[in-house]
Backbone as ProteinMPNN parsed JSONL, in Angstrom:
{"seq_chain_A": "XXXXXXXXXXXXXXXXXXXXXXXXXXXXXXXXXXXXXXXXXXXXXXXXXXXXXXXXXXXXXXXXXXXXXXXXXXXXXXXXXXXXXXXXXXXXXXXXXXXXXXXXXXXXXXXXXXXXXXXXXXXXXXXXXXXXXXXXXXXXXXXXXXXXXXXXXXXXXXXXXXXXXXXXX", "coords_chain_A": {"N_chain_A": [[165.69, 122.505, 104.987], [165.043, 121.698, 102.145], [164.651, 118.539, 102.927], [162.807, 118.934, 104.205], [160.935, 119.63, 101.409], [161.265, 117.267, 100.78], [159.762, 115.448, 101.884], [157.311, 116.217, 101.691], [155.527, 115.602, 99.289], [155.935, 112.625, 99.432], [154.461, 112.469, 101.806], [152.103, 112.856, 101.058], [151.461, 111.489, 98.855], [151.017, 108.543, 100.118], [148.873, 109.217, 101.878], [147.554, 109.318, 99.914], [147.021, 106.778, 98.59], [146.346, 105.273, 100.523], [143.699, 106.817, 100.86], [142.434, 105.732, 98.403], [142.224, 102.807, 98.813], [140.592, 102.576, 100.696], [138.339, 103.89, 99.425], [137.861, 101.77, 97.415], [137.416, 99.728, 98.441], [134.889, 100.684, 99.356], [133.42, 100.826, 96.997], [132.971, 97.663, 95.963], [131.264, 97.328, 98.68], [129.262, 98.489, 98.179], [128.182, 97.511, 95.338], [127.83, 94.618, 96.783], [125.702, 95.302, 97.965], [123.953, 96.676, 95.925], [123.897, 94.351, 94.174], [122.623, 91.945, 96.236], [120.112, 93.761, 96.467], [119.03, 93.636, 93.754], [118.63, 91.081, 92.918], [116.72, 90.515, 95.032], [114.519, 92.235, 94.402], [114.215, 91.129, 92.207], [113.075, 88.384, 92.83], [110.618, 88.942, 93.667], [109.241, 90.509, 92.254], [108.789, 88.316, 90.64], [107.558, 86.347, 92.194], [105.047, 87.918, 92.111], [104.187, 87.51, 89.863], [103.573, 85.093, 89.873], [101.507, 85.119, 91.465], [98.194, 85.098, 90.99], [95.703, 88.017, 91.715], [94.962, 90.22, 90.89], [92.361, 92.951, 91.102], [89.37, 93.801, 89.713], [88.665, 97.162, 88.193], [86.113, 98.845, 89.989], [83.116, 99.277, 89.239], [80.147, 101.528, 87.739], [78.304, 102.608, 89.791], [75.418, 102.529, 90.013], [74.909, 100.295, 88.333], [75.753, 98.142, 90.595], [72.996, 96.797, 92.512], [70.384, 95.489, 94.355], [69.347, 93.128, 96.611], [71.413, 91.562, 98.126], [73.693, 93.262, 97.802], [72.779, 95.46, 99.411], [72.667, 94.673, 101.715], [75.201, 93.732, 102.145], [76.396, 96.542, 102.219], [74.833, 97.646, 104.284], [75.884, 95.986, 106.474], [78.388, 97.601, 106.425], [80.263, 97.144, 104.472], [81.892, 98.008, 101.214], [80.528, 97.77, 98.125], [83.236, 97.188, 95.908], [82.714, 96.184, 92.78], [80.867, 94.035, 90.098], [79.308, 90.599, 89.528], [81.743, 89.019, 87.703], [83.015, 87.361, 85.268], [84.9, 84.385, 84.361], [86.719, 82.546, 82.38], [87.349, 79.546, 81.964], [89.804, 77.073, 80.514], [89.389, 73.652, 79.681], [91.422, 70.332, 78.918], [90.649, 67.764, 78.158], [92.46, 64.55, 78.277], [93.857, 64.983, 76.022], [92.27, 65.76, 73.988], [89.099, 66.662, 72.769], [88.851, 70.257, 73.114], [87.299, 71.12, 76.413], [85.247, 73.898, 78.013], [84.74, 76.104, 80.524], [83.501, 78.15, 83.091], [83.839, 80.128, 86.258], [82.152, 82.261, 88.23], [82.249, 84.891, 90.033], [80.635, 86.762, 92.363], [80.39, 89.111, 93.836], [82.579, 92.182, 94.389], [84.56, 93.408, 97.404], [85.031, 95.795, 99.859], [86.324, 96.079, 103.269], [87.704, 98.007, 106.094], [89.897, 97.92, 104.537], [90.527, 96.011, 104.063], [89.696, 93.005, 101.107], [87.551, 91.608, 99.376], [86.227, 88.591, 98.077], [82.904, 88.115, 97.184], [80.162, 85.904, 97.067], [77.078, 84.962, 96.803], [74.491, 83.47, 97.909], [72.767, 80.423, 95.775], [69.891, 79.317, 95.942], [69.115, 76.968, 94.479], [71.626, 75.391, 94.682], [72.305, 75.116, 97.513], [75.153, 75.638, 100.06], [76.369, 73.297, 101.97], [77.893, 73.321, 104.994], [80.397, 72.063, 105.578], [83.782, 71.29, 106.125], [84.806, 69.95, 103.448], [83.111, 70.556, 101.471], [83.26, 73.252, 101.466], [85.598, 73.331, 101.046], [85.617, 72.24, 98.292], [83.804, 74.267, 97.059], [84.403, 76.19, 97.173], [87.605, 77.317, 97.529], [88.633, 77.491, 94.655], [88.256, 79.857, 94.497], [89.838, 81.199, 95.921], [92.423, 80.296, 95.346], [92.221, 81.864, 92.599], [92.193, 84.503, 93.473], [94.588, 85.19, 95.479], [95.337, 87.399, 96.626], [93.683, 88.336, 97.943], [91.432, 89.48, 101.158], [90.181, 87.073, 102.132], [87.078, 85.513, 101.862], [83.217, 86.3, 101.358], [80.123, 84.888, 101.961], [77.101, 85.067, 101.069], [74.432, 85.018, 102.644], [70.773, 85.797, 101.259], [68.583, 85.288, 101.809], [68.684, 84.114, 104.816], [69.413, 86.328, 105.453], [72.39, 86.627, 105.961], [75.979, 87.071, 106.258], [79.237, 85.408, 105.923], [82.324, 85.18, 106.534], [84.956, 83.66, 105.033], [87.725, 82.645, 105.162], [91.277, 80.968, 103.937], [93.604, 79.086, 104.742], [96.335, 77.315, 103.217], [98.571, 75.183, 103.51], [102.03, 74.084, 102.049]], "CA_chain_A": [[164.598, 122.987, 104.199], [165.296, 121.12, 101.174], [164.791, 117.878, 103.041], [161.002, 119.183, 104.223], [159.926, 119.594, 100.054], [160.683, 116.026, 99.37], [159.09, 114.304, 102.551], [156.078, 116.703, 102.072], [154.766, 114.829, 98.33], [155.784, 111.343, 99.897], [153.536, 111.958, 102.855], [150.721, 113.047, 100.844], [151.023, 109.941, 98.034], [150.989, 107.604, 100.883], [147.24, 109.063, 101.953], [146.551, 109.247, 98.657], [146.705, 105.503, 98.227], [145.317, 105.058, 101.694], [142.144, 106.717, 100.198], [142.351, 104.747, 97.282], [142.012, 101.61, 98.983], [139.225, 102.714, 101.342], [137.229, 104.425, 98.095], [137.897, 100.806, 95.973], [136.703, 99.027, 99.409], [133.533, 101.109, 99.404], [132.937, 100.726, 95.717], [133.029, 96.767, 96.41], [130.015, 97.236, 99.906], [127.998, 99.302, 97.255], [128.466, 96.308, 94.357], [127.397, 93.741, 97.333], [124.339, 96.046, 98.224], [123.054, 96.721, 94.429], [123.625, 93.107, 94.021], [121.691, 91.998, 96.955], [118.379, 94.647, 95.928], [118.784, 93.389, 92.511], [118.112, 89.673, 93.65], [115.497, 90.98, 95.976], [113.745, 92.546, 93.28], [113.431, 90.18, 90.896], [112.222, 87.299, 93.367], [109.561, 89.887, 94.156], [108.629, 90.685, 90.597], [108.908, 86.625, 89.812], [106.723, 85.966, 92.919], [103.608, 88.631, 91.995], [103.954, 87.173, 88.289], [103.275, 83.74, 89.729], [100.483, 85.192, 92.139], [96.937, 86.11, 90.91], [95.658, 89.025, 92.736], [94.133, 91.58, 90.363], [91.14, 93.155, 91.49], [88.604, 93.964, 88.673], [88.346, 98.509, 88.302], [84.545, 99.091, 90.405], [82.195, 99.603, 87.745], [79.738, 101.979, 88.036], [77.187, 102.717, 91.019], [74.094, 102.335, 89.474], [74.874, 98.57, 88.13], [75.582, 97.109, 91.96], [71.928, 96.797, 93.041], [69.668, 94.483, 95.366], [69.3, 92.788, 98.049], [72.769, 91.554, 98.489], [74.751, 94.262, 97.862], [72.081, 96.505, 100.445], [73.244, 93.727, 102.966], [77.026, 93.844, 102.354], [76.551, 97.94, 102.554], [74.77, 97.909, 105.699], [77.048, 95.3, 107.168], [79.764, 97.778, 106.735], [81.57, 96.942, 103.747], [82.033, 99.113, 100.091], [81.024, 96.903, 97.127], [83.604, 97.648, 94.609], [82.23, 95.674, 91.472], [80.134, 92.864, 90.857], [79.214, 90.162, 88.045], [82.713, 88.776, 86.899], [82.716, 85.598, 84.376], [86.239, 84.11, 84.117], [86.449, 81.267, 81.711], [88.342, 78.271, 82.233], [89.443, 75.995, 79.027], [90.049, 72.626, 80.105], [91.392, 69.86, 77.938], [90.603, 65.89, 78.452], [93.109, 63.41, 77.252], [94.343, 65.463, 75.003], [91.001, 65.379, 73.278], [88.65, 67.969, 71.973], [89.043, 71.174, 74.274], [86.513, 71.686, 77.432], [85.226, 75.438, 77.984], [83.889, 76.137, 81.459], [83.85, 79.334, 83.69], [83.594, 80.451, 87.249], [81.606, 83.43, 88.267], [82.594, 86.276, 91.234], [79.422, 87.807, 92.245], [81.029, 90.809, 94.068], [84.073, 92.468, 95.266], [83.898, 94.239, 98.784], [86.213, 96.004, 100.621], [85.819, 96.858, 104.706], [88.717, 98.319, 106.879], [91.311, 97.717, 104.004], [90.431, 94.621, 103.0], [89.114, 93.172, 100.244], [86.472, 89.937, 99.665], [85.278, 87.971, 97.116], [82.117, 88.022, 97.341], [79.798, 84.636, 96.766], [75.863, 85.126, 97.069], [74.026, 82.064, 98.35], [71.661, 80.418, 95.572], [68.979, 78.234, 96.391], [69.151, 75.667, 93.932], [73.004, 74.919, 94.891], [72.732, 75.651, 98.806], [76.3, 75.198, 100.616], [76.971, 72.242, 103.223], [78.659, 74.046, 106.056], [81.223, 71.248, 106.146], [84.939, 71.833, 105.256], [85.133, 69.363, 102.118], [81.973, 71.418, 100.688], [83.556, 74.695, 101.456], [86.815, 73.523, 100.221], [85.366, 71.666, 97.055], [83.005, 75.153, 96.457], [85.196, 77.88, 97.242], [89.025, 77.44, 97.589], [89.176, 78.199, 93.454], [88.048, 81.493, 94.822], [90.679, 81.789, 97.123], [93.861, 80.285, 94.434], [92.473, 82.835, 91.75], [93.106, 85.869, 94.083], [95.383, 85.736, 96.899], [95.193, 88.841, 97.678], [92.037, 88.526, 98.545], [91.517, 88.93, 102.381], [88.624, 86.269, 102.552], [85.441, 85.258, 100.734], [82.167, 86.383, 101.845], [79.159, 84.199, 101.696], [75.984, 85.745, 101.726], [72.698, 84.481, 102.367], [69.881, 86.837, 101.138], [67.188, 84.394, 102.743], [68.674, 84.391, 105.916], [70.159, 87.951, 106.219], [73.777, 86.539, 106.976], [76.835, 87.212, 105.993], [79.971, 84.682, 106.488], [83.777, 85.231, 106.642], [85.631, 82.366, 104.946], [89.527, 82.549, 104.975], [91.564, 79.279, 103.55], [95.244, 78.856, 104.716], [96.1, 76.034, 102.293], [100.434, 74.97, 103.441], [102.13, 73.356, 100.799]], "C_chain_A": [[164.394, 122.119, 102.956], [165.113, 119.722, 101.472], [163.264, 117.926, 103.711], [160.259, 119.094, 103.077], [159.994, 118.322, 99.889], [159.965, 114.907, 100.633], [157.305, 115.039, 102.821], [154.695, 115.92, 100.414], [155.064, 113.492, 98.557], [154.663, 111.19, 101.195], [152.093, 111.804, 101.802], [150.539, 111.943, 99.45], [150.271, 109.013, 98.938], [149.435, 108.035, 101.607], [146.851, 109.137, 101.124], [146.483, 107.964, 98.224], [145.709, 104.757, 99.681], [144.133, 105.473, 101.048], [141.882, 106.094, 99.316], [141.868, 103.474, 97.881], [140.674, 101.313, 100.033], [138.28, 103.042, 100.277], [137.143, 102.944, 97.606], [137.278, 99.998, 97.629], [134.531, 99.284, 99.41], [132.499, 100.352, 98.252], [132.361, 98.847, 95.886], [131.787, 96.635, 97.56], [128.815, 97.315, 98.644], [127.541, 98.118, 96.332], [126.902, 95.234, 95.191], [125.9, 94.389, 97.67], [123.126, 95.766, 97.233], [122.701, 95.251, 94.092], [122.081, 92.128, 94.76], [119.947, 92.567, 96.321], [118.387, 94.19, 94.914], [117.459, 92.362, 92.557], [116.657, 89.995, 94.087], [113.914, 91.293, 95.243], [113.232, 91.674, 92.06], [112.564, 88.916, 91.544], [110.697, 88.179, 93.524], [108.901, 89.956, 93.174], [108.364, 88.948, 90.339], [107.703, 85.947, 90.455], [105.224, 86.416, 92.653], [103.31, 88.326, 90.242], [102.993, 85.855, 88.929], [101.343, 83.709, 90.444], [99.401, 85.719, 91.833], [96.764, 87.303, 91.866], [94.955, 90.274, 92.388], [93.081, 91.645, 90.239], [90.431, 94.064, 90.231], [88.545, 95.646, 89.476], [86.894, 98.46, 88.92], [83.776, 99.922, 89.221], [80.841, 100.858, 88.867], [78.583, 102.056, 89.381], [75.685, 101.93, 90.991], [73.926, 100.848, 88.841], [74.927, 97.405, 89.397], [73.794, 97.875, 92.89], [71.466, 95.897, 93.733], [70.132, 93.937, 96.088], [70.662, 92.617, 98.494], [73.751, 92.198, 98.761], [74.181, 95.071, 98.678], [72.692, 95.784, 101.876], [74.349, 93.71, 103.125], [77.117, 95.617, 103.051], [76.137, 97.947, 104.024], [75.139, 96.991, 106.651], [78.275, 96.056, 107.257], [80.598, 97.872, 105.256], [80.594, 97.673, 102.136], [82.057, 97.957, 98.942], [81.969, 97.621, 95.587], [83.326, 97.428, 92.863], [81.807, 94.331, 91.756], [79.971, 92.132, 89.243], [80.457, 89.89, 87.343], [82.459, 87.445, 86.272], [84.266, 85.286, 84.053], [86.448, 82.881, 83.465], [87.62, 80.431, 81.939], [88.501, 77.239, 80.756], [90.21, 74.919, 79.518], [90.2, 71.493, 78.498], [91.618, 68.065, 78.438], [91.125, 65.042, 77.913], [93.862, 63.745, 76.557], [93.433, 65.703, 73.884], [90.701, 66.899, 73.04], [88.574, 68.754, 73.153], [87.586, 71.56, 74.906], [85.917, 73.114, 77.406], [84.198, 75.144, 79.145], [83.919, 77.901, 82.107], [83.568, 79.07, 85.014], [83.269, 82.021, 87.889], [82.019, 83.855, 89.89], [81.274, 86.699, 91.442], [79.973, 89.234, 92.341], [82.293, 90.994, 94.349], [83.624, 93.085, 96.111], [84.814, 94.381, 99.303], [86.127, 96.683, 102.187], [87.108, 96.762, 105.272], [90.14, 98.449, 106.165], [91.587, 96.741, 103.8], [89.469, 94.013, 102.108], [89.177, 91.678, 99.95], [86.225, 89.694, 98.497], [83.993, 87.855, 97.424], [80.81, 86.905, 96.766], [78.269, 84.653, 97.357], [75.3, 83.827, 96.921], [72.784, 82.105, 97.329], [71.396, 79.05, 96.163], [68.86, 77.378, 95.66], [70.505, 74.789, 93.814], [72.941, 75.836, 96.557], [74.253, 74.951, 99.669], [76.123, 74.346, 101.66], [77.453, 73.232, 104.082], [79.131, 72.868, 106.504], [82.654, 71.325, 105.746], [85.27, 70.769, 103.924], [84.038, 70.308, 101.597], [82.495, 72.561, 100.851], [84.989, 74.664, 100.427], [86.556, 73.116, 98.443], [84.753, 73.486, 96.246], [84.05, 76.478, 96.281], [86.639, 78.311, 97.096], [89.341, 77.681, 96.023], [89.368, 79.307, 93.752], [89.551, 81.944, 95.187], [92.796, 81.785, 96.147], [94.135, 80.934, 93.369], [93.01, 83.708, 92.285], [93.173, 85.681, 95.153], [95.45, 85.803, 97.722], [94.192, 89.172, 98.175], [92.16, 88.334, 100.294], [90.561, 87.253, 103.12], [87.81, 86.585, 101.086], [84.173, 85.341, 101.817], [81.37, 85.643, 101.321], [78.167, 84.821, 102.087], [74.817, 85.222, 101.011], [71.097, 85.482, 102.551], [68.893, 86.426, 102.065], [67.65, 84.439, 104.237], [69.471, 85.622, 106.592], [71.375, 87.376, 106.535], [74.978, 86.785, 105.906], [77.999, 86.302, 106.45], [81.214, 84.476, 105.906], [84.356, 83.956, 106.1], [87.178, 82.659, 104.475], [90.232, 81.112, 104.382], [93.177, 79.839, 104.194], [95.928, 77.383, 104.089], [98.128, 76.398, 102.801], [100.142, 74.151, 102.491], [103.189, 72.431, 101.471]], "O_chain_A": [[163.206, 121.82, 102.841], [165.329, 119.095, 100.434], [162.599, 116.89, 103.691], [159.116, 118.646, 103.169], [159.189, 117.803, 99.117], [159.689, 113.74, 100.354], [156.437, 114.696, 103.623], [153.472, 115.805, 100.498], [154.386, 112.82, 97.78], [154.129, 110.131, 101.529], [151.28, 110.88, 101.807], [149.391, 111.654, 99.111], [149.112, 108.681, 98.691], [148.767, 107.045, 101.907], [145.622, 109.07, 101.094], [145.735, 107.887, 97.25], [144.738, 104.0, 99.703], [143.424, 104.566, 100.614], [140.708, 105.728, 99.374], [140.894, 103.032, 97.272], [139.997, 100.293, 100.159], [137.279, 102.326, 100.272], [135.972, 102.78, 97.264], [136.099, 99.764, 97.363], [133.524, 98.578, 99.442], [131.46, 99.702, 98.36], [131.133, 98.779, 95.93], [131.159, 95.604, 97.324], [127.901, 96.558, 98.318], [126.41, 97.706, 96.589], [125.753, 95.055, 94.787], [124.955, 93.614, 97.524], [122.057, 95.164, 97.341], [121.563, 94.888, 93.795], [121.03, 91.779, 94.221], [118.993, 91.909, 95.907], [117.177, 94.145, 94.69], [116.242, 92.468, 92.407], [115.639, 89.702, 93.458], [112.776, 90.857, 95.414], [112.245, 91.628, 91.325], [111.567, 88.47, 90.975], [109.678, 87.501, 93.392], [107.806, 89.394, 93.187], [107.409, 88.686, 89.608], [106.935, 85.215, 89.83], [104.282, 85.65, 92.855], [102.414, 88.832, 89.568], [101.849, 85.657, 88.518], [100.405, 82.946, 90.215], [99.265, 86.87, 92.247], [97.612, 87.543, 92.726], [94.491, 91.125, 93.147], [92.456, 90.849, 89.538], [91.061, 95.047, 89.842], [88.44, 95.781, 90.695], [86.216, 97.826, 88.112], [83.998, 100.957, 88.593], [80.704, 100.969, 90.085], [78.168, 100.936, 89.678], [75.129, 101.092, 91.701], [72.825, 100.299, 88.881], [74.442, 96.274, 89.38], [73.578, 98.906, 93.526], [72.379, 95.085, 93.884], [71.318, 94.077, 96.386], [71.13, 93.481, 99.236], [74.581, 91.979, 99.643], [75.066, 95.851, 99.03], [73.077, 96.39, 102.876], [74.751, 93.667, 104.287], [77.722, 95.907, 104.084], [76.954, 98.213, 104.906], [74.685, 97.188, 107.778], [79.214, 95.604, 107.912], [81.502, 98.69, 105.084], [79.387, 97.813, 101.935], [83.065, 97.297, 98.695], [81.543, 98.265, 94.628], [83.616, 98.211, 91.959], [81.995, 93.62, 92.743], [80.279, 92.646, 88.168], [80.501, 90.46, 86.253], [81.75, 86.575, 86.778], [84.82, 86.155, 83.38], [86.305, 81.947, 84.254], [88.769, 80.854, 82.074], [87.56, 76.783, 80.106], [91.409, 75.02, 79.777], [89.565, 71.602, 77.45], [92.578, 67.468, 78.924], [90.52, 64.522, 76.975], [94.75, 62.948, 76.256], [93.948, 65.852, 72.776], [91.423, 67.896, 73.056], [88.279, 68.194, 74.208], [86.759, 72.167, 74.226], [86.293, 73.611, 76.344], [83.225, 74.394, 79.078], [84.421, 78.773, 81.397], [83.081, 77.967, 85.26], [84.177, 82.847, 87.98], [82.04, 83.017, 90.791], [80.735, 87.069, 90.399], [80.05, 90.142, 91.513], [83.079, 90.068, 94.546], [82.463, 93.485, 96.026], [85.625, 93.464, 99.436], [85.843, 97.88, 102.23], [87.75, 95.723, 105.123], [91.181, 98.847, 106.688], [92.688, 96.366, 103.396], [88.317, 94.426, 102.244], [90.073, 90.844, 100.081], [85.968, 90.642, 97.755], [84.009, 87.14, 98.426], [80.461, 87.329, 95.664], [78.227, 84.313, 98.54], [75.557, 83.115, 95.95], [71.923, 82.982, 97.397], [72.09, 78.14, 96.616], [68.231, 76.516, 96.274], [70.602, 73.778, 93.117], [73.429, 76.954, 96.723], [74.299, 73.731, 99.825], [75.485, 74.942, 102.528], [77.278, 74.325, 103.544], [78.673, 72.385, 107.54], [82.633, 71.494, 104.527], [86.347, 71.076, 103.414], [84.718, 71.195, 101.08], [81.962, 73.248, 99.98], [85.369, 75.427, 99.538], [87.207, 73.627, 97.532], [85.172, 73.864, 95.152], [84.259, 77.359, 95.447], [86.943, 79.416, 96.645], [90.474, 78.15, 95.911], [90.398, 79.914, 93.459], [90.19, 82.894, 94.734], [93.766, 82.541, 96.195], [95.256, 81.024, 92.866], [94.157, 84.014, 91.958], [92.25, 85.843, 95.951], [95.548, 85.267, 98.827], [93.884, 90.201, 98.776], [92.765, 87.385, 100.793], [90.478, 86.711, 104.222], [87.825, 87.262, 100.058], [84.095, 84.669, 102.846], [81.575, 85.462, 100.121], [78.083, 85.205, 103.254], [74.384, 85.044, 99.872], [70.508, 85.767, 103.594], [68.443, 87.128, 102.97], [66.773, 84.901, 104.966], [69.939, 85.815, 107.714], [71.609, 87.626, 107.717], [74.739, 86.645, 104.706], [77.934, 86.261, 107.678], [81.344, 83.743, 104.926], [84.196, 83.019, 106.882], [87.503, 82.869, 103.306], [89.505, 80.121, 104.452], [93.656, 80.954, 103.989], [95.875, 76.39, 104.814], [98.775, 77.414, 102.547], [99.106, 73.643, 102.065], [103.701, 71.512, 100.83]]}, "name": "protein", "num_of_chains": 1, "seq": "XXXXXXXXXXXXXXXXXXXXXXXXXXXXXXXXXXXXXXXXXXXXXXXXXXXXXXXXXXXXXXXXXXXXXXXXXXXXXXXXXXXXXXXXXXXXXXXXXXXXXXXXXXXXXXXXXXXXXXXXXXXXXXXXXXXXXXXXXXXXXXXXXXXXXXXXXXXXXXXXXXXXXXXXX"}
């Protein structure tokens, strides 16, 4: 009897360091985990810093009017806002500073995606050749993104036209 009390707190040390070394194992997965998502997280955050992408709030109803925007609607697609001016300040040489802009006509969004929108004028009509599309439009495309595409729309000839860029680096 007396030789059962003292092998009954040596058994139970001996799983009590057994759990110890599985618990301090765990602690160690968890570490490598948090670590991991940390990482993960910050390339993620570092990446949507580097990436334009923010789509202007849709302004009121009553400001997206004519022809264009009646043509995007009954094509289908939801203009969310229209009329952006985004200024550009360039600087030559090091010289006295530039000031230019580049204008958005619309935003438009159909199925869950969402367009720049680029209304065809007539005293700057587009080439339909890819240096003229890329010279005219690919700013479009390196301001936002996230943009699915750029629409081109020609009031004069009723059309509408899909332009995507996949630019590798």
């Amino acid at each position: 009897m007396f030789a059962e009390k003292r092998k009954s707190p040596i058994s139970l040390e001996v799983i009590h360091r057994g759990d110890h070394m599985q618990h301090k194992g765990d602690i160690y997965v968890m570490l490598i985990i948090v670590a991991i998502f940390v990482v993960w997280l910050f390339r993620s955050m570092k990446r949507s810093l580097k990436t334009p992408g923010y789509f202007p709030p849709p302004l009121d109803r009553e400001e997206l009017k004519g022809k264009a925007v009646e043509l995007l609607e009954q094509s289908g697609y939801e203009v969310l806002s229209g009329k952006h001016r985004i200024p550009v300040y360039i600087t030559l040489d090091d010289g006295e500073p530039l000031e230019s802009r580049l204008y958005i006509d619309y935003f438009a969004k159909r199925d869950g995606d969402t367009y720049i929108v680029k209304v065809d004028k007539e005293r700057q009509p587009l080439e339909w050749t890819g240096s003229a599309i890329r010279d005219r439009l690919l700013p479009y495309h390196l301001l936002y993104r996230k943009a699915d595409g750029i629409l081109y729309v020609s009031v004069k000839e009723r059309a509408i036209r899909k332009i995507s860029f996949d630019v590798k680096r």
